[in-house]
N, C-alpha and C positions, 0 to 999 in steps of 0.2 A: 218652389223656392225653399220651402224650411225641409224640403228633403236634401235638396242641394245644401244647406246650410249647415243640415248632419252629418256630413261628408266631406264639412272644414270648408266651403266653398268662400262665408262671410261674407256673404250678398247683405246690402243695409237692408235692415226691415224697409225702413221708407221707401224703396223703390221696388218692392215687392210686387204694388196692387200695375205700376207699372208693368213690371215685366211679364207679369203671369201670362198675358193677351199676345203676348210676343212669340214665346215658341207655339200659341197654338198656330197662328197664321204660319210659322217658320216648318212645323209637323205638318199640315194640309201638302206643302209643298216638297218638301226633303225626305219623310220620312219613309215613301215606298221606294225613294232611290238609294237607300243604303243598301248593302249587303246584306241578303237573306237573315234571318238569327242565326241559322244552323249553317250557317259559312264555317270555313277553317280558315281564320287570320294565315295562314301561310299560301293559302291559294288565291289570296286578293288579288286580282290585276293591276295594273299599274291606271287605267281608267276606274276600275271603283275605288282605290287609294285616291286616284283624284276627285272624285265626286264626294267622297268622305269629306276632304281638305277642304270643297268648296260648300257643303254644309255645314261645317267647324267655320269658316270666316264669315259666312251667315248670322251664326247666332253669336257670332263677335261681334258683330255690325249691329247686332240687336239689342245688345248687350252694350254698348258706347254709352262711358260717362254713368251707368246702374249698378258699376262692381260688377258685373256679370264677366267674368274674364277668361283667359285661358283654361283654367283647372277645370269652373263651371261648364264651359265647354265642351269640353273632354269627360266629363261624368256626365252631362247630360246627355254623350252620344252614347257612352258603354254603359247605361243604364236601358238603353233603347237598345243594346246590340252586347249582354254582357257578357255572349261568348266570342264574341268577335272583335269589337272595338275598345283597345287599352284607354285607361286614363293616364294622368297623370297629375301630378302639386307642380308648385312651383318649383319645386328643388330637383323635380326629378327632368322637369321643363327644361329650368337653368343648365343639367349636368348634359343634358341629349342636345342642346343646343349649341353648348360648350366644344362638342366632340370636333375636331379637324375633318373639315371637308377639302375635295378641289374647290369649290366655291359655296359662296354665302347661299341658305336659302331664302325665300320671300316669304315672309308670314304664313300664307296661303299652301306654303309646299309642306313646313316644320311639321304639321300633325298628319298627314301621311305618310313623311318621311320616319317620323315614331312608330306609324303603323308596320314599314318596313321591317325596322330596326326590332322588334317584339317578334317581327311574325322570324327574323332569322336568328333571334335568339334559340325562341321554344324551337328551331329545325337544329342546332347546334343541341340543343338538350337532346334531341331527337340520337341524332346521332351519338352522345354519350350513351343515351341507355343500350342503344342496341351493343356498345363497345362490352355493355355488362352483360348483354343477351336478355336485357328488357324489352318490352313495348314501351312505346312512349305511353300508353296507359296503365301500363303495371308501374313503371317509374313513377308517373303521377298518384298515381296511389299509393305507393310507400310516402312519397314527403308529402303529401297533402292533406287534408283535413278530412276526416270520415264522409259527409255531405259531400254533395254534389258540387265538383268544383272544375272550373275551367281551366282550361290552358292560357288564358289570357289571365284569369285569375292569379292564377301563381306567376305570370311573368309582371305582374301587378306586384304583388306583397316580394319577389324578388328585391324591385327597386323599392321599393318602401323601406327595406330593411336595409339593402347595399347604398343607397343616399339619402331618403331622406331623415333616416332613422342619423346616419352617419353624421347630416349637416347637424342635425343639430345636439349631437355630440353623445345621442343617447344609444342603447343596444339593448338588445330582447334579454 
């Protein structure tokens, strides 16, 4: 929980000793049904996208009424899966949810439908670099951080910087 809480999450201290018992029973059960670590978010199925979805509404459910919410969520999956599974804040929640669909999604759809939405972004990066006659790892290598860093990573601090840096009126 104070790891989640380093990571802007704002779980109450008070419902800490609570929660803590919660993702272990929630990990006994969810956690060998993600996606390998050494997956490629763009080669997810649309059945591990859904098994993702319904381990994200899990630890919503477990999380009811403890501050444990969306964000938490979602970092406690891409903590468990940081090359594969995006997070996101609220803002970045807000703007992905915001987008015009044909129709509304259900709770349970929006965090794989995000999964989507990342895995076709970094395939669109994909395609720029090659337009330069990069790799998508030599691309990632010019803008990314000397250390070891992911593709999910950078599609991370992408929207950090493009909303939620934007909402709240600030820039690098």
């Amino acid at each position: 929980m104070e790891f989640l809480n380093e990571w802007r999450c704002r779980i109450t201290l008070s419902n800490f000793e609570e929660l803590e018992s919660r993702p272990q029973r929630w990990a006994a059960v969810w956690v060998r049904q993600l996606p390998a670590p050494t997956s490629d978010i763009r080669l997810l199925t649309q059945p591990q996208r859904e098994t993702v979805g319904e381990a994200y509404q899990e630890l919503l459910r477990l999380g009811t009424r403890l501050r444990f919410s969306h964000t938490a969520a979602a970092k406690t999956l891409h903590a468990l899966r940081p090359r594969v599974l995006p997070i996101w804040d609220s803002a970045v929640k807000g703007a992905f949810s915001a987008l015009p669909r044909p129709a509304p999604l259900l709770p349970g759809q929006l965090y794989p439908a995000f999964i989507e939405h990342v895995a076709e972004q970094l395939s669109r990066l994909e395609q720029d670099a090659r337009r330069l006659k990069l790799s998508l790892t030599e691309a990632h290598r010019k803008i990314a951080r000397p250390q070891e860093y992911s593709l999910v990573k950078l599609a991370d601090e992408y929207a950090w910087v493009t909303i939620t840096l934007a909402a709240r009126g600030e820039s690098l």
